[in-house]
Each structure stands twice: as C-alpha cells, then as structure tokens.
N, C-alpha and C positions, 0 to 999 in steps of 0.2 A: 546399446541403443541403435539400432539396423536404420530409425528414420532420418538420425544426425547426419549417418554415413551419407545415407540416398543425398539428403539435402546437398553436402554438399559436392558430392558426383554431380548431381544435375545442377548446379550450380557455377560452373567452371571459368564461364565469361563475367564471374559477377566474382568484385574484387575480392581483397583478403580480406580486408573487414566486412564487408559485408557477408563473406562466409562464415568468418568467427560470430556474428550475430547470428547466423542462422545456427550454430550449432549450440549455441544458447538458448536461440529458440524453442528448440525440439526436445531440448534437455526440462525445460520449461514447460514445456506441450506435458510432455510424458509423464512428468511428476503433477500436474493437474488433474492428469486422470487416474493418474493413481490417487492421490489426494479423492476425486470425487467418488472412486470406486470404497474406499474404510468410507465415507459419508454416507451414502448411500446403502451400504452394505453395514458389517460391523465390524470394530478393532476389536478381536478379543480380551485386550488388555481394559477396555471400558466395561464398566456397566451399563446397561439398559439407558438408566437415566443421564450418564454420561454422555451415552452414546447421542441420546435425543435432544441434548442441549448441546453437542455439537453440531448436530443437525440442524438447530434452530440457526448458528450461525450463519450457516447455509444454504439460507432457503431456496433461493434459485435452481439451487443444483438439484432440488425434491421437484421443481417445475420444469420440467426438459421441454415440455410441449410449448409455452411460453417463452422460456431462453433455452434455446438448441443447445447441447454441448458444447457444440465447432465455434459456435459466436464465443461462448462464455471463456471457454479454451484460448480462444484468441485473444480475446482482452488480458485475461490473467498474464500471458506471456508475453504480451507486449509489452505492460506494464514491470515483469520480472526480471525481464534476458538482459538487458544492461547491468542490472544487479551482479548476475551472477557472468557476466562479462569481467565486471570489475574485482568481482571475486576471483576469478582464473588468471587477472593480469597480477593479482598483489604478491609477495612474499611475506607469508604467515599471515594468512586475511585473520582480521577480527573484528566481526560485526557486531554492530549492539545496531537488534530489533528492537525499535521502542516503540511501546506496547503491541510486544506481540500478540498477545489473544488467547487461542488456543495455541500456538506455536507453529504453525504451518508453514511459515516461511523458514523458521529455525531450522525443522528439517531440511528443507530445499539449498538453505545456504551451506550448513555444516554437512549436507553430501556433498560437497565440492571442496572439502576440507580445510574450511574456514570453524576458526575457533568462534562459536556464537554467543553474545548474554543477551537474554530476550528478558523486558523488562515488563510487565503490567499491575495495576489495580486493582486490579481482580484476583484474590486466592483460588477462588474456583476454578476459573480459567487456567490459570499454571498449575495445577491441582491436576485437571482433565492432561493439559500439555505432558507433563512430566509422563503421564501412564501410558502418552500416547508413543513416544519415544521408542522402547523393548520393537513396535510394530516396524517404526520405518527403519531399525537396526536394522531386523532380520530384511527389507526388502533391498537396501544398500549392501548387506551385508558385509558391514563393519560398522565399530562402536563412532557413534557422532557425539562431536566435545560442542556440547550442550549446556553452559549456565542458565535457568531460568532462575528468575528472582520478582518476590511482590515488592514493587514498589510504585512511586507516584512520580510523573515526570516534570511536577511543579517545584522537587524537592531534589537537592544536590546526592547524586548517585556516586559512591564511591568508588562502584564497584566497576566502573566504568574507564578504559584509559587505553592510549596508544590503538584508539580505532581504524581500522581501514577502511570501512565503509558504516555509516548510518543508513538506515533504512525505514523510513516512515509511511505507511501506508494507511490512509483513511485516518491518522492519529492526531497530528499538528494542531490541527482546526480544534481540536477540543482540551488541548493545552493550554491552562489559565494564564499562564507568564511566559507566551513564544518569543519572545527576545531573550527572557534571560535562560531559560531552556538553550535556545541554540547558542547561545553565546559558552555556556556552558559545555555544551555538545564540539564546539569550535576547540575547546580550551581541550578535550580530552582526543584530538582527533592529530593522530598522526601527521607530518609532511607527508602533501602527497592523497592523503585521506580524502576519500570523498562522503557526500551526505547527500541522498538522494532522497525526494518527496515528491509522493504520487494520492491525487483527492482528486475528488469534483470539481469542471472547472467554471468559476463565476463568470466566464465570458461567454458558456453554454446555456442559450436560451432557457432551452428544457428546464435545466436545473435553476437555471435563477429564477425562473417565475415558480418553480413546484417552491424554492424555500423562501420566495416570499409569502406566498398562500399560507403555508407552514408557518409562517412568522404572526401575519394576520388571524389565522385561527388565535394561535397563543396568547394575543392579547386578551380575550374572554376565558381564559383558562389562566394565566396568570397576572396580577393587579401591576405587583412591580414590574412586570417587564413591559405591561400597555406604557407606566408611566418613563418608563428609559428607554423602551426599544427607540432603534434609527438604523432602518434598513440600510440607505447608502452609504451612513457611517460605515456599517460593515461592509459595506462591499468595497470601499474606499481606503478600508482599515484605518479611520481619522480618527483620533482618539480614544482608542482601543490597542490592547497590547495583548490581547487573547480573547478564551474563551466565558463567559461567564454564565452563571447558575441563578434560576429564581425561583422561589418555591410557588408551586402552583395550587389552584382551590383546590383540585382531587388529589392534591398529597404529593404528588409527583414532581419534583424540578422540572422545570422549560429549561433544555440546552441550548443557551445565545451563542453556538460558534462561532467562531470566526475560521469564516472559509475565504481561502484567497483565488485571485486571477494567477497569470504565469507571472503577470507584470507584478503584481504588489506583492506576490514571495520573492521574485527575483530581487528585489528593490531587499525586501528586507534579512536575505541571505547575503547580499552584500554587505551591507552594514555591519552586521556581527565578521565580517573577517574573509569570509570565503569568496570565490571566485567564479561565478557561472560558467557552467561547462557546455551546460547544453539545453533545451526545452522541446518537449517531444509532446504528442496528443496522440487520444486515440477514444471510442468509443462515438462515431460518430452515425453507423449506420444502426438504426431500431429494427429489437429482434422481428418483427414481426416485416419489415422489408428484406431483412435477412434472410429470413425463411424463403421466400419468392424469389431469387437469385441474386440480391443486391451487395453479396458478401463483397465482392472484389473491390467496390466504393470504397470500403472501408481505407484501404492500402494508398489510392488515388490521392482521395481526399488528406488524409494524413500528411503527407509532401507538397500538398497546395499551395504554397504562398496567400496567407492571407485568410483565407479559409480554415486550413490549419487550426488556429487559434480557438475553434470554436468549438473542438471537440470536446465531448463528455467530460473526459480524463487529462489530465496535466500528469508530465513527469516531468520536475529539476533536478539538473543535478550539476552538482559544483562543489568544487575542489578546495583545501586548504593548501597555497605555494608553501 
C-alpha cells in the first residue's frame, strides 16, 4: 500500500501515534475503495440478486454525485483506523463483529490478522457474507479466519469469548436489552479488551430533529407507539433499557431505537464494568458544502473543544482493566 508509506514520509514532524493512525488510516482509505469498487461493480462469487441487495446496503455509494467518494471515504476511515489500530496493538486479536451485516468489516479486520466472529439476524445477510469471503481472500491474498454465525444479540452467544476488541457499528441503538448485552459482551472480553461503538450522534442537531419528525410521522402509522412514545425519554435513556418494536397499520414494526449521546453511552458503558478510553466525532461537514471546498472543516472542527461534540458521528471506546 504505496499511500501508507507516502503518509507517513510526509508526515515526519507529526508524532509516533499520530503516524501509526495515519497508517490505519490509509489502510482504511484503501479497503473502502476497494469495498466500494465489488459494490459498484460485481463479486463474482454473487449472483445478480446478491449482488443488488448488496447494493441496496449501499446506497450512497450508487449516488457519487450527492456523496463524493473522498467525503464518504473519509467518514468510513475515521470511524475504522482506531479499530484496526487496536487490532495491530493486540496479541492474537479476536473480534466479535456484532451484527455484522454483510460482513464488511470482517474482511477489513481479519486482513490484519485478527481472528473474527461476525454475529447477525439476518440468514441472508451472512448467507451473501460468507460467498463474499473466496473475493477479498484472493485480494489479501491469504485465507482470512472468519467465523460468521445467525444469531440474535438479545440472546447469550456462546460462541463468543476471550475478545480483544468489540466492534459495534450503527447496531447498539437497535438492541432490545443493551445493558444486559454489554454486560455480557463485558463478561466475555479479555483483560485489557476493548469495545468500541460508533452511531448517530443525539447531540447532532441534524439528526435529532430528522428522528424526531421520524418519530412524529410514526405516531399515525402506529397506535401503540402514539400511545408509549416519549421522545426525551429516549434521548435521555429514562426508563428504557433498549430498543423496542410496535406493530404498525401497514403491517410493518415502527423501530423505537434507542440511540444515545457520547454522554448517555459513556454513563452506561461505565456501569457494566468498562473504562472510557476515549470519545471521538466526526461527520460534521454536508456533502454538498463538501463539494465547494469545505472539506478541510471537517478535521478543524473535530478537535474543537466544545463543538466537537456536535458531530454527526460518535465513536467510544473503553477498555476492560
């Protein structure tokens, strides 16, 4: 990977860690685009319909004119290079993805030679995952130790133990019972282990007014949830301990998630056992300011004091002593 290198040649006056993040970065960078390029393109290990319901995960990536690459690229990496930061610092990494998806991160982490179990819901989805596998061998080229497994993360995983890092992406918030989930997740995680969680963050304008509208439609689409919804409840996480389900007039559940601030996961990653490491953001400049040259804001802003906090994206991450 020639951009690691460059990174961190031109990099020289910028310390050690901050190199070693940059060479996550790029490590990062590069497997987004290759990721987006089988998206875009095709895995030949998919079928057709495969192929298109992978696609649907990814809609963004089908809209380049709307979200540029370089924007999208960059969020994904921000959000990742600590990951696989911590992946490079462990002895015998072993991540449990939960719910991974289609697997995409399983890739990213298990080429860095962490043993992965990527856990979801969905048979489909680890169904597509598994075929997707043979593709990023041959691009790694070496076999990557890959556990996928269907299961539910409201329900004690066996298969699960001696973790070195957790990794939760866009998943928490829609977990019915997130205390006893991490508490759980706490009990199978090595000395030393870390668990890292990255979602929307409820202290981002944008997003808290889009899922309150979101919340407010829902009430004329479903009975029970006009009569229990309580917005600040959830934003406050007061009497809530997850995510919960109601069935809607056109057939469909309403997802009441519960999405957190940095401050109300921190508060209750504490609780269960762990140790806050660190709180990061990101996702603050919109593509369409992007586009016009306001990229470099992005970077600024992120380091603010105070501003900070307001980004899109949250990332925590904290440690079991």
């Amino acid at each position: 990977m020639a951009n690691q290198s460059l990174a961190v040649k031109m990099s020289e006056s910028v310390s050690l860690e901050d190199q070693r993040f940059l060479q996550s970065y790029y490590c990062t960078y590069w497997f987004y685009e290759t990721l987006r390029n089988e998206v875009i393109g095709h895995n030949p290990y998919l079928s057709w319909t495969e192929q298109a319901a992978l696609q649907s995960h990814y809609p963004r990536m089908l809209k380049a004119a709307e979200y540029p690459s370089k924007l999208a690229a960059t969020i994904y990496s921000n959000r990742r290079a600590y990951a696989i930061q911590t992946i490079q610092r462990s002895q015998d990494p072993v991540v449990f993805d939960a719910g991974c998806g289609y697997g995409s991160e399983c890739f990213l982490f298990a080429s860095q030679g962490a043993k992965v179990i990527g856990i979801d819901l969905s048979d489909e989805q680890i169904e597509v995952a598994r075929k997707r596998q043979p593709y990023y061998e041959e691009i790694f080229g070496k076999p990557l130790d890959i556990q996928f497994i269907v299961g539910n993360l409201d329900e004690s995983i066996s298969d699960v133990n001696n973790i070195s890092l957790t990794w939760l992406a866009s998943v928490l918030a829609a977990v019915g019972d997130q205390n006893k989930f991490l508490e759980r997740t706490y009990e199978a995680t090595r000395g030393g282990g870390q668990i890292i969680v990255t979602d929307m963050n409820l202290f981002n304008p944008l997003f808290l007014i889009k899922e309150y509208y979101r919340r407010q439609q829902a009430k004329s689409e479903s009975i029970e949830f006009a009569l229990r919804s309580d917005f600040w409840a959830m934003v406050k996480r007061q009497g809530r301990i997850g995510a919960r389900y109601f069935p809607g007039n056109n057939g469909r559940p309403f997802d009441d998630v519960q999405f957190f601030s940095a401050k109300t996961l921190s508060r209750l990653l504490s609780n269960v056992g762990f140790t806050l490491k660190s709180v990061r953001f990101n996702g603050f400049v919109p593509p369409h300011l992007w586009q016009v040259g306001f990229g470099p804001l992005e970077d600024l802003l992120s380091r603010t004091p105070l501003l900070r906090w307001f980004g899109y994206f949250y990332l925590c991450s904290a440690m079991k002593q």
